[in-house]
C-alpha positions as CSV (number, residue, x, y, z in Angstrom):
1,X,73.3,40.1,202.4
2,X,72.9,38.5,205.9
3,X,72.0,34.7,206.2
4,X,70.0,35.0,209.0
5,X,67.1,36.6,207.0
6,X,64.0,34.7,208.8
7,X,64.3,35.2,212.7
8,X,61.5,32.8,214.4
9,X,59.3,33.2,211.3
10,X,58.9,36.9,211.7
11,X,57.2,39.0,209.0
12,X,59.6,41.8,209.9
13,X,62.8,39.6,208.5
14,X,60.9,39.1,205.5
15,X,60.0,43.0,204.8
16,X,64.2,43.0,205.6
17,X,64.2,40.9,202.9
18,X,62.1,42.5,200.1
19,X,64.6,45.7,200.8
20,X,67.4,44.4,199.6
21,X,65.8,42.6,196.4
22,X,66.2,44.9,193.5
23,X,63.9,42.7,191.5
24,X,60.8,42.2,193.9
25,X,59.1,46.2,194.4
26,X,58.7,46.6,198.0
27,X,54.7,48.1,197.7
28,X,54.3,44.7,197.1
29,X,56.0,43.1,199.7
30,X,53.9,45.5,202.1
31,X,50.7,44.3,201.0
32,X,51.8,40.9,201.8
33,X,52.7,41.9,205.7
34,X,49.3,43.4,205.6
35,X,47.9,40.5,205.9
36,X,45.6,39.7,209.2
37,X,44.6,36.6,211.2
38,X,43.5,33.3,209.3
39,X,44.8,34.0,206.2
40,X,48.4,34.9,207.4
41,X,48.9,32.7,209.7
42,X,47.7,30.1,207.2
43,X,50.1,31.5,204.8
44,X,53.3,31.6,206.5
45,X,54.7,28.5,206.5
46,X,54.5,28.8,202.6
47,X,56.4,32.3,202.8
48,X,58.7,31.0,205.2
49,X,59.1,28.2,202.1
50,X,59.6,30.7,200.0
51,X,62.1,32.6,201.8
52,X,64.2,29.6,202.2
53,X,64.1,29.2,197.9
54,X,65.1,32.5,197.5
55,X,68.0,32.4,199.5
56,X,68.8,29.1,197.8
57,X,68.8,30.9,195.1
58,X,71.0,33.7,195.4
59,X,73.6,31.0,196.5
60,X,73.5,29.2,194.2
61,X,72.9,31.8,191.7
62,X,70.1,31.1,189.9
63,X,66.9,33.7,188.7
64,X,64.0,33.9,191.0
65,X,61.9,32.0,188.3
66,X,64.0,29.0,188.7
67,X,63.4,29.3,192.5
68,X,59.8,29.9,192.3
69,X,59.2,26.4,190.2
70,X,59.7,24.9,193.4
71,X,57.4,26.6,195.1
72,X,53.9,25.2,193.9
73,X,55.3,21.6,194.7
74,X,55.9,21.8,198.7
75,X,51.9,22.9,198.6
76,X,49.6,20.5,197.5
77,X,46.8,21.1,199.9
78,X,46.2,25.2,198.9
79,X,43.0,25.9,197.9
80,X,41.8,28.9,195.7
81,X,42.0,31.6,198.0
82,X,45.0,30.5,199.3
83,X,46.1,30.7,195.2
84,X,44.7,34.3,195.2
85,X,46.3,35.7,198.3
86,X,50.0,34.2,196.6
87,X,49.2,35.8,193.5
88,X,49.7,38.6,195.1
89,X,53.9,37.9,195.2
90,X,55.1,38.8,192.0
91,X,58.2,37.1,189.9
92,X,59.4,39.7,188.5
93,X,61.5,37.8,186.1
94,X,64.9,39.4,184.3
95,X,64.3,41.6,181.3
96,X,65.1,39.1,178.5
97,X,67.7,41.0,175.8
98,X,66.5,40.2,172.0
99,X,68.6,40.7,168.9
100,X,67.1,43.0,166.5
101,X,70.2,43.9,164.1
102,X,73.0,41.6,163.7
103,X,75.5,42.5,161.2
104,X,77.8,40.0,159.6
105,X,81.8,39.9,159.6
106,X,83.2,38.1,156.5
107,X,86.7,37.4,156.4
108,X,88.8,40.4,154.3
109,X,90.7,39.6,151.0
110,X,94.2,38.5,152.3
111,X,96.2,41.1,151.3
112,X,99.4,42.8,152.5
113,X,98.2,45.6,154.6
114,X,102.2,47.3,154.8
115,X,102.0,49.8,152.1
116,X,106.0,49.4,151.3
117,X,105.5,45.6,149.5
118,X,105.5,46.5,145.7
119,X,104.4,43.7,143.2
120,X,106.1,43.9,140.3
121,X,106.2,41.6,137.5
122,X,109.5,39.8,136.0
123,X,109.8,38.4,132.8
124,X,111.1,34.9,132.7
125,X,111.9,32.1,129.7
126,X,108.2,30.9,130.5
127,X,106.4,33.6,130.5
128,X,105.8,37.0,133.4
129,X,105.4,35.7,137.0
130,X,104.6,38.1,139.9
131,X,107.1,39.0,142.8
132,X,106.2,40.9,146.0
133,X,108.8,42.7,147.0
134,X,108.5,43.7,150.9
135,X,111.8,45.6,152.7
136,X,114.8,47.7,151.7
137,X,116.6,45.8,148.4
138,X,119.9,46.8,150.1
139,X,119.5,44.5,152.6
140,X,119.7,40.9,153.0
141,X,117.3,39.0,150.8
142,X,114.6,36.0,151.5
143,X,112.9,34.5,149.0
144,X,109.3,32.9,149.3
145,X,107.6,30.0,147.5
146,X,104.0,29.0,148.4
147,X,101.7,26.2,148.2
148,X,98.9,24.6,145.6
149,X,95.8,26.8,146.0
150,X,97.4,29.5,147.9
151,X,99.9,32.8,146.9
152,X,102.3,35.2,148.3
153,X,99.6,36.2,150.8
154,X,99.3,33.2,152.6
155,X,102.9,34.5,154.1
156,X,101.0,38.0,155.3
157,X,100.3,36.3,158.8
158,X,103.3,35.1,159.4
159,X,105.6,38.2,158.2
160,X,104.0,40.2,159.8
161,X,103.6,38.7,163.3
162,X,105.6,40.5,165.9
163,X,108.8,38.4,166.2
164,X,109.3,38.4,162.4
165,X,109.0,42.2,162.4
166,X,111.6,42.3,165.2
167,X,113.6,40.1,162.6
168,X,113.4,41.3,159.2
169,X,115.0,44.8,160.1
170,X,117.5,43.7,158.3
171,X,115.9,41.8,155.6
172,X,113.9,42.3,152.6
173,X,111.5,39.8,151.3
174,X,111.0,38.6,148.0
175,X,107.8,36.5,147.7
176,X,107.9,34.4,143.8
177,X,104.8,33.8,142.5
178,X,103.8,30.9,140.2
179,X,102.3,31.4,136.9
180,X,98.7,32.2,137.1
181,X,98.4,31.8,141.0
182,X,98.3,35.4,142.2
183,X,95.0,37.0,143.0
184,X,93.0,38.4,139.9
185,X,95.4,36.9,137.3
186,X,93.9,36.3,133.8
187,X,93.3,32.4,133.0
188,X,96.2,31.0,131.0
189,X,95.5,30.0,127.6
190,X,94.0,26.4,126.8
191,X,97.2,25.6,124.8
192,X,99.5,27.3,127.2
193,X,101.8,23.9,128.5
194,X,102.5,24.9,132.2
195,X,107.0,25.0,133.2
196,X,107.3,21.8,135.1
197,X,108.9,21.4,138.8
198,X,112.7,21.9,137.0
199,X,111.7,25.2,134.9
200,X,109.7,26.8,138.0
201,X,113.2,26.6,139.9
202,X,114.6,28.0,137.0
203,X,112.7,30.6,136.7
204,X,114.3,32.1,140.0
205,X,117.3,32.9,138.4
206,X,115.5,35.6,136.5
207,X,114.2,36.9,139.7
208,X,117.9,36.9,141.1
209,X,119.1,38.8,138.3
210,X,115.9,41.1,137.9
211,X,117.0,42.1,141.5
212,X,120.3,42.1,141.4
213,X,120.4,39.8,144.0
214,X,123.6,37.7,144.4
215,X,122.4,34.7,147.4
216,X,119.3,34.2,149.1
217,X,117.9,32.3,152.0
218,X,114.9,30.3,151.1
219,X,111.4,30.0,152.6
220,X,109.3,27.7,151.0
221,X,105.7,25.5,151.6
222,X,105.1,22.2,150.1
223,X,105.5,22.7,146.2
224,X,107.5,26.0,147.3
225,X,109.8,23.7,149.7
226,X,110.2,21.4,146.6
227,X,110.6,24.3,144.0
228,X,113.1,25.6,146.5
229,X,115.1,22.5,147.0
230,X,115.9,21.6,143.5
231,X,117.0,25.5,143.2
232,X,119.4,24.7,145.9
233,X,120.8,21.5,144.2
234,X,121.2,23.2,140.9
235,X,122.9,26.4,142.1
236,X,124.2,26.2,145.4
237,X,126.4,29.0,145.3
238,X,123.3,30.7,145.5
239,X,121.5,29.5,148.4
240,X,122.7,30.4,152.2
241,X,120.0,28.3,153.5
242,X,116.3,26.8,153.7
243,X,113.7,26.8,155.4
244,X,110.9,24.0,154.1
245,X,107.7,23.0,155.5
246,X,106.1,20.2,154.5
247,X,108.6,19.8,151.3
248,X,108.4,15.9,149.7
249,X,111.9,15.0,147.9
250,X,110.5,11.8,146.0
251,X,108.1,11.7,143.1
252,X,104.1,11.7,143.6
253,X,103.2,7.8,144.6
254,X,100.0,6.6,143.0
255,X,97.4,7.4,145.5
256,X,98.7,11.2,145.4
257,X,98.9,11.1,141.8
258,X,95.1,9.6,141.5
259,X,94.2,12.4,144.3
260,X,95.7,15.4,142.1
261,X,94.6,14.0,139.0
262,X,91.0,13.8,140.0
263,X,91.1,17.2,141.4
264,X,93.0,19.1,138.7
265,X,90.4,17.6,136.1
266,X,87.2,19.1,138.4
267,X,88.5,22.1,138.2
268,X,88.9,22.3,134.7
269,X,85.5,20.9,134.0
270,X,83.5,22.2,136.9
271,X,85.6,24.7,138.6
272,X,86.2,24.9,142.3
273,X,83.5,22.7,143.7
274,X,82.8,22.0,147.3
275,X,84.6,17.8,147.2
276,X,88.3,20.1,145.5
277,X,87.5,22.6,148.6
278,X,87.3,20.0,150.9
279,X,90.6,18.2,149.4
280,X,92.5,22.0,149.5
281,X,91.4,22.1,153.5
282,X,92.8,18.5,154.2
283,X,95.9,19.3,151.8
284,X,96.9,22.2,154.6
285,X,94.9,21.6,157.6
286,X,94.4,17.7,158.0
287,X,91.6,16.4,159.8
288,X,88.9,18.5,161.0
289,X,90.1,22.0,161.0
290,X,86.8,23.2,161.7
291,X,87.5,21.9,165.6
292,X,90.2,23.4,166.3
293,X,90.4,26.6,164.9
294,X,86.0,27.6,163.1
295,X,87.3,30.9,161.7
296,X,90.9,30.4,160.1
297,X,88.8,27.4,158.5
298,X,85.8,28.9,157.5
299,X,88.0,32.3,156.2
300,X,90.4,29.6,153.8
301,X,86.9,28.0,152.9
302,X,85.9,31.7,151.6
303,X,89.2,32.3,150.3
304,X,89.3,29.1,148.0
305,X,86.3,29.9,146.6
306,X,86.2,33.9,145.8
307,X,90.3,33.9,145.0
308,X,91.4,31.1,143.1
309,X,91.6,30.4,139.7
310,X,90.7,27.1,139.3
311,X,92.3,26.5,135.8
312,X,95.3,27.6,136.4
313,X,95.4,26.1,140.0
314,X,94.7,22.9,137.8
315,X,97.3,23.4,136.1
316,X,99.9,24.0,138.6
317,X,98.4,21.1,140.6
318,X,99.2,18.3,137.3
319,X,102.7,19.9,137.6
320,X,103.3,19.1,141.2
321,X,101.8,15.6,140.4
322,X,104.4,14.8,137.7
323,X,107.8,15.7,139.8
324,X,110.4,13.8,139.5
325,X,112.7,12.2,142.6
326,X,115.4,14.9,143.7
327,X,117.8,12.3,143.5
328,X,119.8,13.2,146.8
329,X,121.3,11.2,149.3
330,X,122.8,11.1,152.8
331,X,125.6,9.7,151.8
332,X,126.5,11.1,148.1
333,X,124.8,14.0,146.3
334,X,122.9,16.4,149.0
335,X,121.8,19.7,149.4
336,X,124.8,21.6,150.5
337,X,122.9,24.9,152.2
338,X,121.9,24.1,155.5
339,X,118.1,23.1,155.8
340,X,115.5,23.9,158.8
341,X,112.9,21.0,157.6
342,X,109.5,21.7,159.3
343,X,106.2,20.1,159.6
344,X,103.4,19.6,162.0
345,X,102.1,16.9,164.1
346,X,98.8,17.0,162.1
347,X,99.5,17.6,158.7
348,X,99.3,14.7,156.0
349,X,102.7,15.6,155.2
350,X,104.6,14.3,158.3
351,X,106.0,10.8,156.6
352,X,107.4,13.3,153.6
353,X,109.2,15.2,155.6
354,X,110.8,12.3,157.5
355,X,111.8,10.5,154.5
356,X,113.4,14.2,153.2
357,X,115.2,14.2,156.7
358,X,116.9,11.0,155.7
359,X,118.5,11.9,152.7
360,X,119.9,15.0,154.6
361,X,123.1,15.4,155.8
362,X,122.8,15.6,159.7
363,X,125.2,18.2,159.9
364,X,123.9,20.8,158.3
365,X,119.8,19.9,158.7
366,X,117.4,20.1,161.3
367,X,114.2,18.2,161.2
368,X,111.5,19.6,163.6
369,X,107.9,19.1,163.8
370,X,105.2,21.6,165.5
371,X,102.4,19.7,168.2
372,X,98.8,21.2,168.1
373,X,98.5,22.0,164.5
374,X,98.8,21.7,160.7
375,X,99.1,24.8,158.7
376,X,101.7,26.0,161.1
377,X,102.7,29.5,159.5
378,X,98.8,30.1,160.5
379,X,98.3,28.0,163.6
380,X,101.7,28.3,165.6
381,X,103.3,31.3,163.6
382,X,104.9,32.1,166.9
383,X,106.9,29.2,167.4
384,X,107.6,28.8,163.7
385,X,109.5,32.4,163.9
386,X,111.3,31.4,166.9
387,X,113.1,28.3,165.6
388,X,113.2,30.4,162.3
389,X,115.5,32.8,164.5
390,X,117.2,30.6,166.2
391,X,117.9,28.9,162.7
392,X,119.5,32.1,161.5
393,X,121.2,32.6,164.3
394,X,122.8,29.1,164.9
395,X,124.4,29.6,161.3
396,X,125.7,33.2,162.3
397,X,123.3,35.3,159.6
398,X,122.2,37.4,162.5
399,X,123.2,38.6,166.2
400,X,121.3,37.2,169.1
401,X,118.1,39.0,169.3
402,X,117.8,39.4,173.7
403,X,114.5,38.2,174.9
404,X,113.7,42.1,176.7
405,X,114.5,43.8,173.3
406,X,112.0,41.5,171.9
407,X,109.4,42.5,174.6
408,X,110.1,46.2,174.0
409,X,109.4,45.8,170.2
410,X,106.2,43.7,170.9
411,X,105.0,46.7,173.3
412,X,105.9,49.0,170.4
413,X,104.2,47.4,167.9
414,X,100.9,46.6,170.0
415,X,100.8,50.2,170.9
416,X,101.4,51.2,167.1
417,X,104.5,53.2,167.6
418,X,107.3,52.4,165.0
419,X,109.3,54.9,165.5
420,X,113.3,54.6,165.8
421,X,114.7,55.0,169.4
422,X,117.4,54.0,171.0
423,X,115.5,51.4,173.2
424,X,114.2,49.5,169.8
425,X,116.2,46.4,169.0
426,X,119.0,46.2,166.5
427,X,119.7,43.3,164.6
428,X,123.1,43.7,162.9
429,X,124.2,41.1,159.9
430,X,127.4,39.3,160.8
431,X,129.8,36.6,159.6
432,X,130.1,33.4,160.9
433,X,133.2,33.9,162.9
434,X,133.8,30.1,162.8
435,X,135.6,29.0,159.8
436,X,135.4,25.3,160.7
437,X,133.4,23.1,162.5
438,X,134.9,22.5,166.1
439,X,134.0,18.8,167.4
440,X,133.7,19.0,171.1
């Protein structure tokens, strides 16, 4: 639309004008240029106003009605039948668009949506635990551990993110279970006397042999990490290595003692009230989840209520309270299997992890922590399975994985196509061809 709509005040510019205005009707702009003698001359300065508003308007893009405000106040002197004659220019307004149905989106159970994990259950010294088992058994196995309040699911997003997929080929997951903590179990008897931190890690060799599986690498979050950790000390024949986030190698100090006590007794007594939700949230998320990501915290505010069983998440919690000290050092006893020890730069774990760094041998560990978030297998999942890779790769489990095969799978997946081809990557188990470690 041309600038140059008013040429020396000429009704014949504004009629231009009304043409190309979809929201004024042009009848009525032809009843305006209508107008004779007194009353248009009289009138035109205002038009000519109003012209000018209008064209303000469409720069700046704002509505006519905004425009139009302006208009009464550059006229203080009209009189009535100056009032009538501008009645006559309608505002046309936009049609305003109203709501009638909204339907709601709640957050769906977290459950495995790949129909090949199987949950089977494996009898231990301390009773049947669950194990989700997701992959080939032939292959290559990683075992899982989770967190307080959470279960085998709370892996889904991160397994099945599009790098991991690209990765686990040649794997096949084994996510453990604690007593009680998988969704829909049965509450555990009142006199039932919950396996402490020592006789959870125990209880993996049952799993081992239930599977026939001979080594594993080990994935584990918070309790998991520590459940994982004295495994590794106990047996490390049977660890290739360990990936922790968040894991705490001393024992509770008194303020996280007093924190799980208080919270394991409310949910024995009251169940899972809103003051244990809000202590779960800050366990995983830290400060104010609700600002950086609404959703993931309003879906894990859902979850904790509808999915856990709060006595036997009490249960598990006084557990994780009473640890004992690992009892490893940098210089003497250690975990021999080497150790990818993660956190995040907002988590209220990060002094843990730094004080389980220390008591790691430097040449076999890897201390790493993730900016811009807490619950980092939910929040940065993407650069989690990239140093998870690169992990692997720097101990020689796995071949290099080339960045364009890794965009050729992502395109694959996106586009739901998982069939073999000869484009798709191909990740192929190997030995570490280097017997000893070469100081350059």
């Amino acid at each position: 639309m041309e600038r140059d709509w008013l040429k020396d005040g000429s009704y014949t510019s504004l009629e231009q004008l009304f043409k190309n205005m979809t929201i004024l009707k042009k009848k009525n702009a032809k009843r305006v240029i209508r107008f004779r003698g007194k009353a248009r001359r009289r009138l035109e300065p205002f038009l000519n106003q109003y012209v000018k508003n209008t064209h303000k308007a469409f720069a700046e893009e704002r509505t006519f009605d905004e425009a139009f405000k302006q208009f009464p106040a550059i006229m203080p002197t009209v009189n009535s039948e100056e009032t009538a004659l501008l009645s006559l220019l309608p505002i046309d307004s936009m049609d305003d668009i109203e709501l009638k149905n909204i339907q709601l989106q709640f957050p769906s159970v977290r459950r495995f949506s790949d129909s090949s994990c199987q949950e089977l259950r494996v009898h231990t010294d301390r009773g049947d635990i669950m194990v989700a088992v997701q992959g080939d058994r032939s292959k290559p196995a990683i075992l899982t551990y989770h967190d307080i309040g959470l279960n085998y699911t709370s892996f889904q997003p991160f397994f099945n993110y599009v790098d991991m997929r690209a990765l686990l080929e040649n794997f096949c997951v084994y996510h453990v279970n604690a007593p009680g903590q998988e969704e829909g179990a049965p509450t555990l008897p009142e006199d039932y006397v919950y396996p402490t931190m020592e006789e959870l890690s125990n209880q993996l060799n049952y799993v081992m042999v239930h599977f026939a599986i001979k080594s594993f690498i080990g994935f584990g979050v918070g309790v998991g990490a520590n459940i994982l950790a004295r495994f590794a000390l106990i047996n490390p024949e049977k660890v290739d290595a360990l990936a922790l986030i968040n894991c705490s190698s001393t024992q509770a100090g008194w303020i996280e003692w007093a924190s799980h006590k208080m919270n394991s007794r409310a949910l024995r007594s009251r169940g899972m009230t809103p003051a244990v939700i809000d202590y779960l949230m800050w366990y995983h998320f830290g400060r104010c989840p609700e600002e950086r990501n609404p959703d993931l915290a309003q879906m894990y505010r859902t979850y904790f209520r509808r999915h856990v069983n709060p006595g036997n998440l009490a249960m598990l919690v006084e557990s994780y309270a009473r640890r004992s000290d690992l009892g490893i050092a940098r210089d003497s006893a250690s975990i021999r299997a080497p150790v990818l020890n993660l956190t995040a730069a907002l988590s209220p774990h990060v002094d843990q992890t730094v004080s389980f760094n220390a008591r790691l041998h430097p040449a076999n560990s890897t201390w790493m922590k993730i900016s811009d978030s807490a619950m980092v297998l939910e929040e940065q999942p993407g650069k989690i399975s990239e140093a998870f890779r690169l992990f692997l790769q720097g101990e020689g489990y796995v071949a290099p994985l080339s960045p364009t095969k890794i965009v050729a799978f992502r395109r694959l997946s996106d586009a739901g196509r998982r069939r073999a081809c000869r484009h798709s990557p191909v990740i192929r188990i190997t030995e570490n061809p280097i017997s000893e470690a070469v100081v350059c």
